[in-house]
C-alpha positions as CSV (number, residue, x, y, z in Angstrom):
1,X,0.6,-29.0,-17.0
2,X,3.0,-31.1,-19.0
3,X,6.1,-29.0,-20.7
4,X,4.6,-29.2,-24.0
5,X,2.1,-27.2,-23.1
6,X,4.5,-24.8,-21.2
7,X,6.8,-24.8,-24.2
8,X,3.5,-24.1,-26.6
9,X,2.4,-21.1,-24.5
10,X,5.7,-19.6,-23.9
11,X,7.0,-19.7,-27.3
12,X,4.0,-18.3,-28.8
13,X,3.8,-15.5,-26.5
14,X,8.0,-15.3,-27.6
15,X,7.0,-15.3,-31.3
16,X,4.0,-12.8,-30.9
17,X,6.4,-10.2,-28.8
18,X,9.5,-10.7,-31.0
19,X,9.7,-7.1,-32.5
20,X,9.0,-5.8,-28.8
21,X,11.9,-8.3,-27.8
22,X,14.3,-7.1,-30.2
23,X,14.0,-3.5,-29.5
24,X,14.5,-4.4,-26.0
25,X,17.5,-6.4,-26.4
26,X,19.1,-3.1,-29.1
27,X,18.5,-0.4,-26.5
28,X,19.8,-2.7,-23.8
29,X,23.0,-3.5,-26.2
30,X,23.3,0.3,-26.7
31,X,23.3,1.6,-23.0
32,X,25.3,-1.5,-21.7
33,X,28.2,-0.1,-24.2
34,X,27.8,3.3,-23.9
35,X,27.1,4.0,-20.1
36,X,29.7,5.2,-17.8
37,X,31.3,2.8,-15.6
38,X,34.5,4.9,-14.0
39,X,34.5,6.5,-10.8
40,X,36.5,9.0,-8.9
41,X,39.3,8.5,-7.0
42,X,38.2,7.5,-3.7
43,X,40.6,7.0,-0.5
44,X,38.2,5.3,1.8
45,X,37.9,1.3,1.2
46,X,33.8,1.7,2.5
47,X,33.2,4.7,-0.1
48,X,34.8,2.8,-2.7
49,X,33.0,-0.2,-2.6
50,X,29.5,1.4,-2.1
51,X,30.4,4.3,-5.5
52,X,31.5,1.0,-7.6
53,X,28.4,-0.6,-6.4
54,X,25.9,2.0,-7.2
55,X,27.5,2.8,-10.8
56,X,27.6,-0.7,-11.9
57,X,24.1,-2.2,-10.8
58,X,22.3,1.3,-11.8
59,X,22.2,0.5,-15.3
60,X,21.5,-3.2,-15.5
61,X,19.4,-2.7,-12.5
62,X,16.7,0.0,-13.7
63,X,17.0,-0.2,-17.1
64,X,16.8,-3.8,-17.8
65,X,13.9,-4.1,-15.1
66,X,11.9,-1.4,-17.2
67,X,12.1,-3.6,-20.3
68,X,11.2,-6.6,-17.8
69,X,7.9,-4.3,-16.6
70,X,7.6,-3.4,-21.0
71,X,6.6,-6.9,-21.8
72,X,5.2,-8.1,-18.8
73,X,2.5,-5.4,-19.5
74,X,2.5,-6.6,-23.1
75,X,1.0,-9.9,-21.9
76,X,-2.1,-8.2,-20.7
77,X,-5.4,-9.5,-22.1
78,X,-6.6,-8.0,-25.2
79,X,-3.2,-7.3,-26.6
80,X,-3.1,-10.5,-28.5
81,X,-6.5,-11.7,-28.6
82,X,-5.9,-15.0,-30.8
83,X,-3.6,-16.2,-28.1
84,X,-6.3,-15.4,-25.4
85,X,-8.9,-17.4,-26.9
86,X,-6.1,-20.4,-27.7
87,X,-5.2,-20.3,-24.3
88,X,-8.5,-20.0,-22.2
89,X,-9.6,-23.3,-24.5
90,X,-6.6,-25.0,-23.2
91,X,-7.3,-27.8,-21.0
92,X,-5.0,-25.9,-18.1
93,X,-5.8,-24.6,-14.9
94,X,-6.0,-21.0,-14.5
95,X,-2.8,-20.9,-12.1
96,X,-0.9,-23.0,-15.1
97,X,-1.9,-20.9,-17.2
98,X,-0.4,-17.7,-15.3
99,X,2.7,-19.7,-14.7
100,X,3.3,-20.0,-18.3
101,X,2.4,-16.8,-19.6
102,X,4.7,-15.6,-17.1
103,X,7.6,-17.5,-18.4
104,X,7.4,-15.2,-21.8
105,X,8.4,-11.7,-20.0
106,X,10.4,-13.6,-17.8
107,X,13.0,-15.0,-20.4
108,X,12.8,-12.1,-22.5
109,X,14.2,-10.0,-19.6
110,X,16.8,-12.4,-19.2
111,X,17.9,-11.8,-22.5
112,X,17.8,-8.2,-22.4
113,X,19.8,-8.6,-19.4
114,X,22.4,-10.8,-20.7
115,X,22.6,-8.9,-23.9
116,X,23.2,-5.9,-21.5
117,X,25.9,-7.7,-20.1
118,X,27.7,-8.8,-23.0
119,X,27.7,-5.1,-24.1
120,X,29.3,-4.0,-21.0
121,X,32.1,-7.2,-22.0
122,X,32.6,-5.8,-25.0
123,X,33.2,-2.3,-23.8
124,X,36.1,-4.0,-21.9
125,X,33.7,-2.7,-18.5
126,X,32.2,-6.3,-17.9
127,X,30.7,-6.1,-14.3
128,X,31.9,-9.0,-12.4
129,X,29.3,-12.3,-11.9
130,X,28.1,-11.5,-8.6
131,X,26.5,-7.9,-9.9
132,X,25.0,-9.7,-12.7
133,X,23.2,-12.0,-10.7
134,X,22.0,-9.1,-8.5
135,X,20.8,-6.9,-11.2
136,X,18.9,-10.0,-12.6
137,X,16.9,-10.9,-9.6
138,X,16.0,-7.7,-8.8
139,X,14.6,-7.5,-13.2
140,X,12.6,-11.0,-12.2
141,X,10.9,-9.5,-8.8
142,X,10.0,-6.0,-10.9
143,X,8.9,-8.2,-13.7
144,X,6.6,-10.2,-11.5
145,X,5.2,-7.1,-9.9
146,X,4.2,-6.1,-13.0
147,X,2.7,-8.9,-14.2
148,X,0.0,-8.5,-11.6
149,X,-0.4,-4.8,-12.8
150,X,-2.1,-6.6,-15.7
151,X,-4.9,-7.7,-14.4
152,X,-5.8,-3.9,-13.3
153,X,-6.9,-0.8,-15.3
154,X,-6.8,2.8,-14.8
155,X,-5.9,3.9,-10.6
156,X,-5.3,0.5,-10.2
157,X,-2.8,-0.2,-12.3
158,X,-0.8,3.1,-11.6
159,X,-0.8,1.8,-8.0
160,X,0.7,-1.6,-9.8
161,X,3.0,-0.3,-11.7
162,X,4.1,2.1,-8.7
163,X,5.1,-0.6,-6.6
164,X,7.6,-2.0,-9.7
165,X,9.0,1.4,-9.2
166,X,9.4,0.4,-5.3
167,X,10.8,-3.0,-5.7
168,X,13.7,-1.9,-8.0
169,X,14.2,0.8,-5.8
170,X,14.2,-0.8,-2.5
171,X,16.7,-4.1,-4.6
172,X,19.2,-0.9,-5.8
173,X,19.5,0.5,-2.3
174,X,19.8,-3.0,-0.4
175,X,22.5,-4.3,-3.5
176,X,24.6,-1.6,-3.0
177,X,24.4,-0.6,0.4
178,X,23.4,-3.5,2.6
179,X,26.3,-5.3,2.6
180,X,29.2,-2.5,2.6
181,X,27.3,-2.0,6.0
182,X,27.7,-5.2,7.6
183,X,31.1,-5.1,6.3
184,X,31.8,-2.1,8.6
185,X,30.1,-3.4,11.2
186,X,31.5,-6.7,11.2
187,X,35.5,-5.3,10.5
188,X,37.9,-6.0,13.0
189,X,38.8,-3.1,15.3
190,X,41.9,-1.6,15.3
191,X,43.1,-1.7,18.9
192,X,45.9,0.9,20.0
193,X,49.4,-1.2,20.6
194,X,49.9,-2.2,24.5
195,X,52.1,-0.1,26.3
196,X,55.1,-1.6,28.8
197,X,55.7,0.2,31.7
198,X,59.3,-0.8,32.8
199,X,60.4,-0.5,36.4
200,X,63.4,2.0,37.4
């Protein structure tokens, strides 16, 4: 496939979704500003780390990836059936051609993403890089679960889309708790101070 194909297919899918793409980047702009980001006093370094974890990848995390799963399901066949018929007389392979119709979703949820992001700047509650990056990988693998959920109908696609709901669960528990634990488990010991026995 040469890239001006790819760049063909992927901004025609962009244009054709743009309304869906827009209210997807608005509601993420709205709940990136508005949604909670303090927590409650907590002693314990561990606890700490694991509560500020969990309150600031929720958010990006499972909302972004449900606008990820939104317009990876608008790219299902039929939707846009000018684009299908353009596309299936393209002289592309059927795997380049998946490739590039998943670019569109894939972008868009980067978008929405960032756009969430940028809200949560502006709310003066920016979550640091490293969370960012988490949240967005765990949005692509949703997205890409999804994606396949399109070429299913009716039991079959619940079953699909039910595994999306999996992968962003299972990337929420291992972002926020996988590495607090090998962080206690790798911590130094405390050892008690030696004691000197002195002769009478």
């Amino acid at each position: 496939m040469t890239a001006r194909a790819l760049r063909a297919i992927v901004t025609a899918r962009l244009r054709a979704e743009r309304r869906a793409i827009f209210f997807g980047c608005s509601t993420a702009a709205i709940v990136g500003f508005i949604q909670p980001h303090g927590i409650a006093a907590i002693t314990d370094p561990l606890t700490a780390d694991v509560a500020t974890r969990s309150v600031w990848l929720a958010g990006p995390m499972f909302f972004c990836s449900a606008i990820g799963v939104a317009l990876a399901l608008a790219q299902g066949q039929g939707r846009h059936g000018h684009l299908d018929v353009a596309e299936r007389s393209a002289p592309l392979f059927g795997r380049e051609l998946a490739r590039a119709k998943a670019a569109a979703p894939l972008l868009a949820a980067t978008l929405s993403a960032l756009v969430y992001w940028i809200a949560q700047y502006l709310s003066g509650f920016a979550a640091p890089p490293t969370f960012f990056i988490l949240a967005l990988a765990s949005v692509y693998a949703t997205t890409l679960v999804a994606l396949n959920a399109t070429l299913y109908r009716n039991g079959r696609r619940a079953i699909a889309l039910s595994l999306c709901v999996g992968t962003v669960a299972i990337a929420y528990v291992l972002a926020v708790y996988a590495d607090p634990a090998q962080t206690q488990r790798g911590a130094p010991q405390r050892r008690p101070p030696p004691f000197f026995f002195l002769g009478g």
